[in-house]
N, C-alpha and C positions, 0 to 999 in steps of 0.2 A: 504494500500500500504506500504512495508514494506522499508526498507533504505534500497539500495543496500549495499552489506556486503563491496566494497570500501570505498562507502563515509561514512559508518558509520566509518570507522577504521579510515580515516581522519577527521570528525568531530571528533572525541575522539580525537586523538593525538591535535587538535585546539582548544580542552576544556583545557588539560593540560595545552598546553605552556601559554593559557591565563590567569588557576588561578595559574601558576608558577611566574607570574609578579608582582612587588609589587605595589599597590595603594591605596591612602591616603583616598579612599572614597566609596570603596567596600571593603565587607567584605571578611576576608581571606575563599579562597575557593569556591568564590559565582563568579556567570556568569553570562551574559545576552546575552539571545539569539532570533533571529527572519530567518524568511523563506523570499524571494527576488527573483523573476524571472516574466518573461512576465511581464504584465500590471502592475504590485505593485513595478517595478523598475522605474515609475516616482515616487512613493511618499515615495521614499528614500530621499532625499534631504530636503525634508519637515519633514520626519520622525526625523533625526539625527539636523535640525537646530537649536534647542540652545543649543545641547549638541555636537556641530560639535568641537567645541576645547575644552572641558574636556577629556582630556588624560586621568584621572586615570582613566573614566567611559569604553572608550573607547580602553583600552587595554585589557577588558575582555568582551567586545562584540564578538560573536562569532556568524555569520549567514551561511546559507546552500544556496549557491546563484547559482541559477539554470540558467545554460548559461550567466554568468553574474560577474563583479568583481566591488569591489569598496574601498573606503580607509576605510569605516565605521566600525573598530576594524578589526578580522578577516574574511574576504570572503571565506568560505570550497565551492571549487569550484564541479559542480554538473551536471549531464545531467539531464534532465525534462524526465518523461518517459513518450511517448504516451499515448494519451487516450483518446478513442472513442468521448465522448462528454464534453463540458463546466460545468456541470452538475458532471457530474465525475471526475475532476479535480479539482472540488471545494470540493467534499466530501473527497477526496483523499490527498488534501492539508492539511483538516483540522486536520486530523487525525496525517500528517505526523510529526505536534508539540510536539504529544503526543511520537512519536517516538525517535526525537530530544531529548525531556526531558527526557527521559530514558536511550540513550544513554551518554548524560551530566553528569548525576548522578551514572555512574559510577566512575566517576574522581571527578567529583563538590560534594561539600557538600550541595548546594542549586544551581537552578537554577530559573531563573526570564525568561519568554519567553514572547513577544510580537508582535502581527499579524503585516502585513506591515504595516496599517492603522490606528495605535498606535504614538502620536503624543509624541517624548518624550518631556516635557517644562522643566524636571531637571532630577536629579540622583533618581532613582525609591530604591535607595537602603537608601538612606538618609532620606528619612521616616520613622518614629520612628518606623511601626508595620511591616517591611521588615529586618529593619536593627536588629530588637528583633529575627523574625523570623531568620535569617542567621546566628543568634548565640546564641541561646538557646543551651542550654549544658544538657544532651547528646541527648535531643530529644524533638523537638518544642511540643508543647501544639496540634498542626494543622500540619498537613504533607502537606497539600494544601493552600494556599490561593490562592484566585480567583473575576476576578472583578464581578461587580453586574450586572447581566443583565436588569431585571427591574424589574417591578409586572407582577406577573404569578406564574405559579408552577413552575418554572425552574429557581432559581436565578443564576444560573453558565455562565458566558458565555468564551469563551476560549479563546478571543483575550489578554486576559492577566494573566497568572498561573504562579506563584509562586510556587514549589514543592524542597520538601525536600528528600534526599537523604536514611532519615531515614531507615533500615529494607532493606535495598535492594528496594528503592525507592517504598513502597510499596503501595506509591498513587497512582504512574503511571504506577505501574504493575495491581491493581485491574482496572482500566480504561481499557487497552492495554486487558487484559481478557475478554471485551466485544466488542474488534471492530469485526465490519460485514466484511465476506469473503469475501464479493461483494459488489459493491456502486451501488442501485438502487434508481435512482432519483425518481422512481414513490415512493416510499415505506419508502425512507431511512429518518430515524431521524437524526437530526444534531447529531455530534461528542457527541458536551454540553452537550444537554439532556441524551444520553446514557452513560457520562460521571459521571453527577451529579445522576444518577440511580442505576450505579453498586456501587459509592463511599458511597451514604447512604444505599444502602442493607447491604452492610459490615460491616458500621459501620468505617468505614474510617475518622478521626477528621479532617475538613473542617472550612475554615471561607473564608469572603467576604473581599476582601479588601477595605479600606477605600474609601470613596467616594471621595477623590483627586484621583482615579485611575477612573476617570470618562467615561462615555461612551451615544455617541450622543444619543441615543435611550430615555436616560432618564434625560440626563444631562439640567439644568438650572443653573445661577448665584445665583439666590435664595438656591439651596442646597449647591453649592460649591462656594464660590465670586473664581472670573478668576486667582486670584491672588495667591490663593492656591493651584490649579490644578500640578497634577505632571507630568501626563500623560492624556492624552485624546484619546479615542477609536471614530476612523469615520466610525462604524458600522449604520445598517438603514439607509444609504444611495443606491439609484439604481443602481451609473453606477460610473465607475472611476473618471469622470467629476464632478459628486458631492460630490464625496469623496474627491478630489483634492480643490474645492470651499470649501468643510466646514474646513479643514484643516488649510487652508490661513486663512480663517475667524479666527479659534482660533488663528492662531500667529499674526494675525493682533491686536485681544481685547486683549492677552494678553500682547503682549508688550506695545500698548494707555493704559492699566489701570495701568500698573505695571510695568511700569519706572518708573511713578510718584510715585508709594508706596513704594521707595525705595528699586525698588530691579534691578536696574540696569538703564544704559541708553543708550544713543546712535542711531545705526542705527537697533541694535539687542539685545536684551533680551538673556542673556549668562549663563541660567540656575537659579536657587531657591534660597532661601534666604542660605537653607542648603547647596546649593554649597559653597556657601562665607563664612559659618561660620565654615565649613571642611577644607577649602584649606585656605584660606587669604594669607599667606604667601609664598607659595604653589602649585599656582595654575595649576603649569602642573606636580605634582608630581604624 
């Protein structure tokens, strides 16, 4: 499903004005972007709360929010388009990231994109191998980083891409060279897999983001303690309802273990160790 040639033209001009602003904790020229409509506009609220008052994070949020508006950095406002079934809509959505990211990296020198379902706990850019990735000069090592899906043949999963603008974005144009005309739910591979397929045919330099970009599917406190997570994916879950429950779940462990380990206190957990040791003085610059 392709961006209607409006909202691309306004997501573009909402890539710019965003990496036109200046912020003490994103790197010059780099974005963060995510998709919002129907059902995944409750787990906005959960999605954005520790990072609800870091300004500099959220003056270069940029989302594509279908029949929907909210304060969470910029809202590119959007019509949803018909579509026959649930099924279709989900193949369609996922694809639509990959579009997004291509779009962005017209203007962006890096973008960072995350599903609704993407818990952010701090700045995803304030990690040492994001913030290397945003500014390697003149051309990262990797044109993609990507979180881990788990054991299998497919380590790619897409709720969380890191793509570099490199070559005329040329991660997310070998990607975008293999989406299917048509989304048949009897037939169709996810986006990922035909994602992580066309990118090692090519020969595309890929890596996995660190396992702080965690994802429920595989995620234990034995591989990540709660306290270092930066993000958290509430992917392998059924229904919105458990997606919404495991979500709570993480802001609840993370804020009972890691108040106490010095990295915040209160009623809410206000982002990473990396927030505070970015901003200190600062904090809404």
């Amino acid at each position: 499903m392709l961006l209607a040639s409006a909202d691309s033209a306004n997501f573009q001009l909402a890539v710019a004005a965003a990496i036109d602003m200046p912020s003490s904790c994103v790197p010059a020229d780099a974005v963060l972007l995510s998709i919002v409509g129907g059902e995944s506009v409750e787990l906005r609220p959960l999605q954005f709360d520790r990072v609800a008052s870091l300004r500099c994070l959220l003056r270069r949020v940029v989302s594509l929010c279908y029949n929907h508006t909210d304060a969470y950095g910029t809202c590119v406002r959007a019509t949803q388009p018909a579509v026959v079934s649930r099924e279709e809509r989900y193949h369609a959505m996922t694809w639509m990231k990959w579009h997004l990211l291509r779009v962005a990296l017209r203007t962006a020198r890096t973008a960072f994109f995350v599903d609704a379902d993407v818990l952010l706990l701090g700045n995803p850019f304030a990690h040492e191998s994001v913030a290397r990735f945003a500014t390697e000069q003149p051309r990262p090592a990797q044109l993609l980083l990507h979180q881990f899906e788990g054991p299998g043949s497919n380590p790619l999963n897409g709720g969380q891409i890191c793509s570099s603008s490199w070559n005329e974005a040329e991660a997310i144009r070998t990607v975008l060279s293999d989406e299917p005309s048509s989304y048949d739910s009897a037939t169709q591979r996810l986006d990922q897999e035909i994602a992580y397929s066309a990118l090692t045919r090519r020969g595309v330099p890929t890596a996995e983001l660190p396992r702080a970009f965690a994802g429920n599917c595989w995620y234990g406190p034995e591989v990540v303690p709660w306290c270092q997570l930066v993000t958290f994916h509430a992917h392998c879950t059924g229904s919105l309802t458990e997606k919404i429950t495991r979500m709570r779940l993480v802001l609840r462990e993370t804020e009972a273990r890691c108040a106490s380990a010095g990295r915040g206190s209160g009623s809410r957990v206000r982002g990473l160790l990396a927030r505070r040791r970015m901003l200190e003085s600062r904090p809404n610059a």
